[in-house]
N, CA, C and O atoms as a DFTB+ gen file, in Angstrom:
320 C
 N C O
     1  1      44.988    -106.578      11.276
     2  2      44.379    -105.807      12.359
     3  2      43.546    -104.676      11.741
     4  3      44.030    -103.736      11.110
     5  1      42.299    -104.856      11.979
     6  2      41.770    -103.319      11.941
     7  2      42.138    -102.206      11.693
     8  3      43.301    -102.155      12.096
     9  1      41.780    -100.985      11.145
    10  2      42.676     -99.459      11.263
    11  2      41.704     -98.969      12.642
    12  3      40.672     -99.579      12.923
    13  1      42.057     -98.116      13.220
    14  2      41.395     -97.645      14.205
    15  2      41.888     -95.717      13.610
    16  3      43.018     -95.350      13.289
    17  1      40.499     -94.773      13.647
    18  2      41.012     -93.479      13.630
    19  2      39.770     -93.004      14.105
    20  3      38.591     -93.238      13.839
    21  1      40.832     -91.716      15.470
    22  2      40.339     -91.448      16.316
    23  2      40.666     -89.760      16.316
    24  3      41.663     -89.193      15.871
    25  1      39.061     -88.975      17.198
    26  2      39.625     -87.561      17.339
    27  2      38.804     -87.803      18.978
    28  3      38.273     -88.730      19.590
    29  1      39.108     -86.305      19.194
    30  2      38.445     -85.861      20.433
    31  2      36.854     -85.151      20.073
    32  3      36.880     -84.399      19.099
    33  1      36.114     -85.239      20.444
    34  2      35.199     -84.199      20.246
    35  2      35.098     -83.603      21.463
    36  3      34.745     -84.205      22.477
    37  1      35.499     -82.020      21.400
    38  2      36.181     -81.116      21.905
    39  2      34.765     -80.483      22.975
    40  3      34.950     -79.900      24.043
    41  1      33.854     -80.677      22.570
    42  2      32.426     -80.214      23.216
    43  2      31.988     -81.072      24.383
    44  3      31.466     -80.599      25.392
    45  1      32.229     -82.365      24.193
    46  2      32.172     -83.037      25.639
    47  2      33.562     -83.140      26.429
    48  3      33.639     -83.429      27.623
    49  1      34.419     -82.919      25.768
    50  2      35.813     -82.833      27.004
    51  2      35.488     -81.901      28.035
    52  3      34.908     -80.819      27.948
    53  1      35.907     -82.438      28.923
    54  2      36.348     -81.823      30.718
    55  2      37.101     -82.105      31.410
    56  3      37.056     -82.307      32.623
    57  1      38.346     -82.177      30.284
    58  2      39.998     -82.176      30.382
    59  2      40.102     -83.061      31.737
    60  3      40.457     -82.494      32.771
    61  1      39.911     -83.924      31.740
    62  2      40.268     -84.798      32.959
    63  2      41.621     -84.837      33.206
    64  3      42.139     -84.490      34.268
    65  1      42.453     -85.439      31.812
    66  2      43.626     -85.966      31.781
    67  2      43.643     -87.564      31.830
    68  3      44.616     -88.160      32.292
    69  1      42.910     -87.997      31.505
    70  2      42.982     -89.529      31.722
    71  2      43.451     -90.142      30.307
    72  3      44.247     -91.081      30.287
    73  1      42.861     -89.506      28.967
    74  2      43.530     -89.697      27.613
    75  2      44.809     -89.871      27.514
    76  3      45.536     -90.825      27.236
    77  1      44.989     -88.551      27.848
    78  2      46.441     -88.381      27.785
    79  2      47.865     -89.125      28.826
    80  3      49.062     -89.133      28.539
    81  1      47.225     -89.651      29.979
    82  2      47.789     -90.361      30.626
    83  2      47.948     -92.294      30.464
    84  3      48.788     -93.190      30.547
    85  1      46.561     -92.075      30.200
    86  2      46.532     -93.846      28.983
    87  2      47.558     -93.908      27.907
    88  3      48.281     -94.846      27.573
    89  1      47.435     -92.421      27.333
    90  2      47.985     -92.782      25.862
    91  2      48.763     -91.165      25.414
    92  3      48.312     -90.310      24.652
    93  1      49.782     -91.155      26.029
    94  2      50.611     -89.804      25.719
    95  2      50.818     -89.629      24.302
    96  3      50.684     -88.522      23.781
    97  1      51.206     -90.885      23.510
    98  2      51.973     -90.891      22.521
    99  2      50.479     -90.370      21.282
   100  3      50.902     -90.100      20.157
   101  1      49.302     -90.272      21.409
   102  2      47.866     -90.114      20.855
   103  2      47.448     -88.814      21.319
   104  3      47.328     -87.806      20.623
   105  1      47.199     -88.948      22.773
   106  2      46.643     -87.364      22.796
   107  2      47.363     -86.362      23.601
   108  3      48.347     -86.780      24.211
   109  1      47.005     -84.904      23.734
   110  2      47.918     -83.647      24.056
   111  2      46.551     -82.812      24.373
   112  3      45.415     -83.232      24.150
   113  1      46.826     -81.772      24.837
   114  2      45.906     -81.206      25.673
   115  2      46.849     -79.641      24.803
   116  3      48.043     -79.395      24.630
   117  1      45.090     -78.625      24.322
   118  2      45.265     -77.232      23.443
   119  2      45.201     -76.348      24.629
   120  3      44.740     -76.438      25.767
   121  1      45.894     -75.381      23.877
   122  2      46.169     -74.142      24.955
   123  2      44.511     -73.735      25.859
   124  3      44.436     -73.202      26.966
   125  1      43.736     -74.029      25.282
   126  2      42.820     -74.180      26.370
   127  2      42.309     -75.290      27.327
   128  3      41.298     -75.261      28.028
   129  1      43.336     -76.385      27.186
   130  2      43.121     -77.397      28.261
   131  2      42.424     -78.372      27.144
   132  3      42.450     -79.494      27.649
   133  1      42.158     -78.405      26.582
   134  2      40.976     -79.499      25.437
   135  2      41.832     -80.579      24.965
   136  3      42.883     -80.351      24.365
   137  1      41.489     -81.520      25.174
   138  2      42.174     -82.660      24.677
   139  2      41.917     -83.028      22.672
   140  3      40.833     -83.067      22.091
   141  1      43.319     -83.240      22.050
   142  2      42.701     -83.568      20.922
   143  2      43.981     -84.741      20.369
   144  3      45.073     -84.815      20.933
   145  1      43.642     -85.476      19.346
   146  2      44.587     -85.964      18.827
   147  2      45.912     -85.537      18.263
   148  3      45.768     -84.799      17.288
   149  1      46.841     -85.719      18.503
   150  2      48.554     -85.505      18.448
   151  2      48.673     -86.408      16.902
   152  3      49.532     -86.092      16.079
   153  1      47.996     -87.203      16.729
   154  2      48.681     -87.945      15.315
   155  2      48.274     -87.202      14.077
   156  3      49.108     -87.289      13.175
   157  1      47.012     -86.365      13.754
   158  2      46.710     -85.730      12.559
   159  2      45.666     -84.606      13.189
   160  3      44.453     -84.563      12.984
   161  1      46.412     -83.759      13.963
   162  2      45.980     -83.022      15.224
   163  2      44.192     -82.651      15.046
   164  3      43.505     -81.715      14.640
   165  1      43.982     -84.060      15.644
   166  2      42.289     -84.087      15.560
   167  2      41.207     -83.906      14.245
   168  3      40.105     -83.359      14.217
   169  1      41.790     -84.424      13.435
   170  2      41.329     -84.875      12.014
   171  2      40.123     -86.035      11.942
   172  3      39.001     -86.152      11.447
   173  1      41.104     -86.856      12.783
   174  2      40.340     -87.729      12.478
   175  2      40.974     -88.566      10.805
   176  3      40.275     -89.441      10.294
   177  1      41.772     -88.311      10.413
   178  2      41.988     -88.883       9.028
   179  2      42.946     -89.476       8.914
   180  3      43.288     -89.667       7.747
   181  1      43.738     -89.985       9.882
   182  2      45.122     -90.790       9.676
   183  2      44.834     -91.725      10.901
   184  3      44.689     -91.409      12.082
   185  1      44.778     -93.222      10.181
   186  2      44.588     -94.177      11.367
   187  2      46.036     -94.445      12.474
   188  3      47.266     -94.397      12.491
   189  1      45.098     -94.681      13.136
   190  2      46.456     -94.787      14.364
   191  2      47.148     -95.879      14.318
   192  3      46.527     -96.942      14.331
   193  1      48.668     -95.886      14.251
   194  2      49.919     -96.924      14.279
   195  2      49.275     -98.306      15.306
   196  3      48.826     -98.313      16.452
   197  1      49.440     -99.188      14.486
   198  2      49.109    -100.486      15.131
   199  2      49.660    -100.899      16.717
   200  3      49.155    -101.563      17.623
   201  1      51.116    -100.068      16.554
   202  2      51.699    -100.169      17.948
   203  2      51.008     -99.784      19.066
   204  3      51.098    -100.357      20.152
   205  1      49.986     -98.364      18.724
   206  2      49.335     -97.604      19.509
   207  2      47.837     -98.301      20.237
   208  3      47.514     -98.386      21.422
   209  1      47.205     -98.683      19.133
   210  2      46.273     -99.666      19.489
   211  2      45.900    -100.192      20.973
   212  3      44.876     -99.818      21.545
   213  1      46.706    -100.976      21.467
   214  2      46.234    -101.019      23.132
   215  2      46.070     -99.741      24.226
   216  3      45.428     -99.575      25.263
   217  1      47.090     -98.854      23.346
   218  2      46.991     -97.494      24.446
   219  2      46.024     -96.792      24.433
   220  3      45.617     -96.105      25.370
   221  1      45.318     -96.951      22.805
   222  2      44.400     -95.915      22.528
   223  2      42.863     -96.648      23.170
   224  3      41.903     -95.951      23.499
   225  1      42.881     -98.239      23.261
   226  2      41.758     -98.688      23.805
   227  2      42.060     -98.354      25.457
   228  3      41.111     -98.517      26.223
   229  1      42.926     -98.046      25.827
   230  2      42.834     -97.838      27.179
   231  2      42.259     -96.065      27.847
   232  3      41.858     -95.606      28.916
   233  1      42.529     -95.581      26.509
   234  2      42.139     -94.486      26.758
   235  2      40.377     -93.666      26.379
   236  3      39.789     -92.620      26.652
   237  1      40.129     -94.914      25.621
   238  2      38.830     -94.788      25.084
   239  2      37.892     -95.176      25.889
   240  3      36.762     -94.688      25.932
   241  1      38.433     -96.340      26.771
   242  2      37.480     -96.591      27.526
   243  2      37.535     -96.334      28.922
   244  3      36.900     -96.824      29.856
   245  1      38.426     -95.462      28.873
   246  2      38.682     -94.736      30.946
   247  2      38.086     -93.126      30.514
   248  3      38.003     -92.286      31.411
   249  1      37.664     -92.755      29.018
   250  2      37.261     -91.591      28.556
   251  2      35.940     -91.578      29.548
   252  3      35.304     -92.631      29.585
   253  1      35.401     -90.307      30.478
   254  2      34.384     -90.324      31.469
   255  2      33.171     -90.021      30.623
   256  3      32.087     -90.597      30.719
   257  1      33.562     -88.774      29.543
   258  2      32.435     -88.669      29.109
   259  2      32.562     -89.069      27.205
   260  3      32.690     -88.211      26.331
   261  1      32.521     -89.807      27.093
   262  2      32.759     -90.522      25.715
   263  2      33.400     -89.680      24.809
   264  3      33.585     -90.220      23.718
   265  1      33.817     -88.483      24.907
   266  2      34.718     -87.696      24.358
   267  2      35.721     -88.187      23.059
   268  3      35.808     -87.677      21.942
   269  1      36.408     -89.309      23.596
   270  2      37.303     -89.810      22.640
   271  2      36.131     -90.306      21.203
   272  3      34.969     -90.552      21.524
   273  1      36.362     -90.373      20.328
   274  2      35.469     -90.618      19.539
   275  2      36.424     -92.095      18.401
   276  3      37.647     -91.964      18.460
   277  1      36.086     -92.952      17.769
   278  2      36.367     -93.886      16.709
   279  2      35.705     -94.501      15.596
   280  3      34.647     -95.121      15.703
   281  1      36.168     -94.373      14.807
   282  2      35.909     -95.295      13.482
   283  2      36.972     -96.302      12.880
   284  3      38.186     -96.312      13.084
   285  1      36.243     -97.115      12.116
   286  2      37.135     -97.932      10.984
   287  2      37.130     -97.126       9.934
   288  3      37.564     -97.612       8.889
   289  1      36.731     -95.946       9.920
   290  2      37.520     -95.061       8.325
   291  2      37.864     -93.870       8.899
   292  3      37.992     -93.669      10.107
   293  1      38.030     -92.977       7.890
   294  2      38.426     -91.418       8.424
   295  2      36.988     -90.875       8.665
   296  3      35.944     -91.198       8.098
   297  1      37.199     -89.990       9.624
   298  2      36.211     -89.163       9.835
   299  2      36.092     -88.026       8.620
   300  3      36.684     -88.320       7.581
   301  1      35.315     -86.637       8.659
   302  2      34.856     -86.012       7.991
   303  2      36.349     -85.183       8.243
   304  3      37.103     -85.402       9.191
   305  1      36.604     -84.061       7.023
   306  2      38.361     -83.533       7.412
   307  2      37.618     -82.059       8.435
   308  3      38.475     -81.429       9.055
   309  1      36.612     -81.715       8.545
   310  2      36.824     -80.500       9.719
   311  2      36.548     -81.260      11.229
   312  3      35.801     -82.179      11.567
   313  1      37.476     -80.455      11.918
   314  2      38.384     -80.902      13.122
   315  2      37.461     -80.661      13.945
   316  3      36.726     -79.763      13.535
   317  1      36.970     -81.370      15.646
   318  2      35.931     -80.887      16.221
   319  2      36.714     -81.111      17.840
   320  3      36.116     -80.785      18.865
């Protein structure tokens, strides 16, 4: 299977809650309401558990404003 690694980019969130309701066990919402990744708290650098995989496509694609972000490698290490 693929690696899948994922952050939020924090500039188009408008905290819907739909991430986090697809996929609790992936994302969490910052003391200002901003959604970011819970697994390498929005890194972007640790691919997500294979188990997670269907949750995180469910959440990527109910994302309103493309917010959730993905690659097949790590992203860059500053957090957005």
């Amino acid at each position: 299977m693929p690696k899948f690694y994922t952050k939020v980019d924090q500039e188009k969130c408008i905290a819907c809650g739909l991430c986090q309701i697809k996929a609790p066990q992936i994302y969490d919402y910052t003391e200002d309401g901003l959604a970011y990744n819970l697994i390498d708290q929005n890194t972007g650098q640790m691919p997500l558990p294979d188990a997670l995989i269907s949750e995180f496509k469910l959440a990527y694609t109910a994302c309103p404003t493309n917010a959730i972000l993905r690659k097949s490698e790590p992203f860059n290490a500053s957090p957005s």
